[in-house]
LUMZA-950918 format. One record per residue (C-alpha): x, y, z; residue number from 1. Coordinates in steps of 0.001 Angstrom, whole numbers. Layout:
% LUMZA-950918
        X        Y        Z  num
        X        Y        Z  NUM
...
This chain:
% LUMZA-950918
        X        Y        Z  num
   138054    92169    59325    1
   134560    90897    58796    2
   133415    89062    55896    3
   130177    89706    53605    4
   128075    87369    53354    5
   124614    87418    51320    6
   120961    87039    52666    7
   120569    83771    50794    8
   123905    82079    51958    9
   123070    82766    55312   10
   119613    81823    55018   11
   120948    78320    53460   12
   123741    78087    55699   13
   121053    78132    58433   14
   118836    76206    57119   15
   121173    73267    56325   16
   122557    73550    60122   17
   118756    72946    61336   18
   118249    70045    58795   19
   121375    68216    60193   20
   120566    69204    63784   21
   116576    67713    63667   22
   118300    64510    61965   23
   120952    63726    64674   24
   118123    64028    67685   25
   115559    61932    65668   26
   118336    59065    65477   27
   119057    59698    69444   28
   115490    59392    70324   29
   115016    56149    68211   30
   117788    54969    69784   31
   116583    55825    72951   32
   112664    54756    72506   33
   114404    51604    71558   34
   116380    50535    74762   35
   113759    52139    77081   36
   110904    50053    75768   37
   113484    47012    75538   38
   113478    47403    79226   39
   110185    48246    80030   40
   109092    44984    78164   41
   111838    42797    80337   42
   110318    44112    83444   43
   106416    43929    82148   44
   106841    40418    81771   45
   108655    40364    85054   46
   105710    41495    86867   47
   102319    39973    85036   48
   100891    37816    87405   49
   101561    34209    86851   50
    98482    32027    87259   51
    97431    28641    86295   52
    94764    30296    83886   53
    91656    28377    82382   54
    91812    24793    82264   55
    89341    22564    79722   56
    87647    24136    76613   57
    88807    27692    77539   58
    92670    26687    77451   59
    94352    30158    77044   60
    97260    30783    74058   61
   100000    30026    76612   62
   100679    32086    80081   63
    99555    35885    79877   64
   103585    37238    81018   65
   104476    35460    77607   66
   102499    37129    75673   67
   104204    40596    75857   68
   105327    42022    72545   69
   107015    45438    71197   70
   105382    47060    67903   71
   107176    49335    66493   72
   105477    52029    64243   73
   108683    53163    61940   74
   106378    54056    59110   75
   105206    57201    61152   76
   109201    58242    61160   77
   108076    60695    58571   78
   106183    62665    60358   79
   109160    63705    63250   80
   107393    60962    65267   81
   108307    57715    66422   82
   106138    55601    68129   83
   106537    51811    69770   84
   103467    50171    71520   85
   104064    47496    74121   86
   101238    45440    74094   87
    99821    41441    75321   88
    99531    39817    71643   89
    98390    36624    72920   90
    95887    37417    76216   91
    95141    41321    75625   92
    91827    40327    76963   93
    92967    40294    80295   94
    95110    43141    80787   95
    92290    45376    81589   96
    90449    42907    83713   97
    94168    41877    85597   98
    94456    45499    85933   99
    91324    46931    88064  100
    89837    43692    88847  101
    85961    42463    87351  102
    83030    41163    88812  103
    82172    37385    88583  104
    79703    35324    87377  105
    78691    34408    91593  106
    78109    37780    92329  107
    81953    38563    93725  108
    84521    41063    92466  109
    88015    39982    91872  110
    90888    41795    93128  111
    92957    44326    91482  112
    96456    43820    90112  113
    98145    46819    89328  114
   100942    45957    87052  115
   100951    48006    83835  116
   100276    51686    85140  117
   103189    51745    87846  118
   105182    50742    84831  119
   103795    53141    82673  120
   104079    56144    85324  121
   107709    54924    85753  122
   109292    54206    82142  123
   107592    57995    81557  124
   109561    59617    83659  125
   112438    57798    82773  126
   112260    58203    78749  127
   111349    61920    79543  128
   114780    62421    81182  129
   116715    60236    78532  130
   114933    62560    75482  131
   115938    65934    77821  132
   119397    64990    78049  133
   119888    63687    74224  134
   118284    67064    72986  135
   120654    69100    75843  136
   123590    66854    74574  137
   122964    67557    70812  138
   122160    71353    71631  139
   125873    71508    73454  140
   127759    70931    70623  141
């Protein structure tokens, strides 16, 4: 025996299922933004370069690793998006010149030190898959 059901019920029935469903992936992908960039900031300041920096006048805030810091941008929640930036709060000055190397003031070039991209490129591919199996969780049950 079937049951009749009206346009509208269905249409709210429907509606409210796709409400509930965009609300339980938006707290699994906070959830997983938040450890991934925990751990992509733990290994960042693993692998800054540690020099002795600028002595005299020019005395830097502290060493650059320490200066690694995780915004997070909760205000744009309301949008469906959810965004952290990791980012050098103290030395940001130097993460592009640490990164592809500069020129100096005797005519060399300093040498690169890759250390944020090869991050990048691999926290990428690793939140991608975390995000692909939350939504293939959530769409399971």
């Amino acid at each position: 025996m079937s049951k009749n059901t009206k346009v509208s019920d269905f249409q709210k029935a429907v509606m409210d299922y796709l409400i509930n469903y965009v609300e339980d992936i938006e707290h699994d992908v906070i959830q997983e933004t938040d450890n991934t960039t925990k751990e992509a900031l733990k290994e960042i300041k693993q692998t800054s370069p540690r020099g002795k920096g600028v002595t005299g006048k020019q005395k830097r805030d502290g060493p650059y690793w320490k200066g690694w810091r995780r915004q997070t941008g909760k205000a744009i929640l309301k949008n469906h998006k959810y965004t952290i930036k990791i980012h050098n709060a103290t030395n940001y000055q130097l993460t592009h010149l640490l990164e592809f190397g500069h020129a100096t003031c005797d005519g060399g070039y300093t040498g690169k030190y890759p250390h944020i991209r090869p991050l990048e490129e691999k926290y990428s591919k690793i939140y991608e898959q975390k995000i692909t199996t939350v939504i293939r969780r959530r769409s399971k049950k």
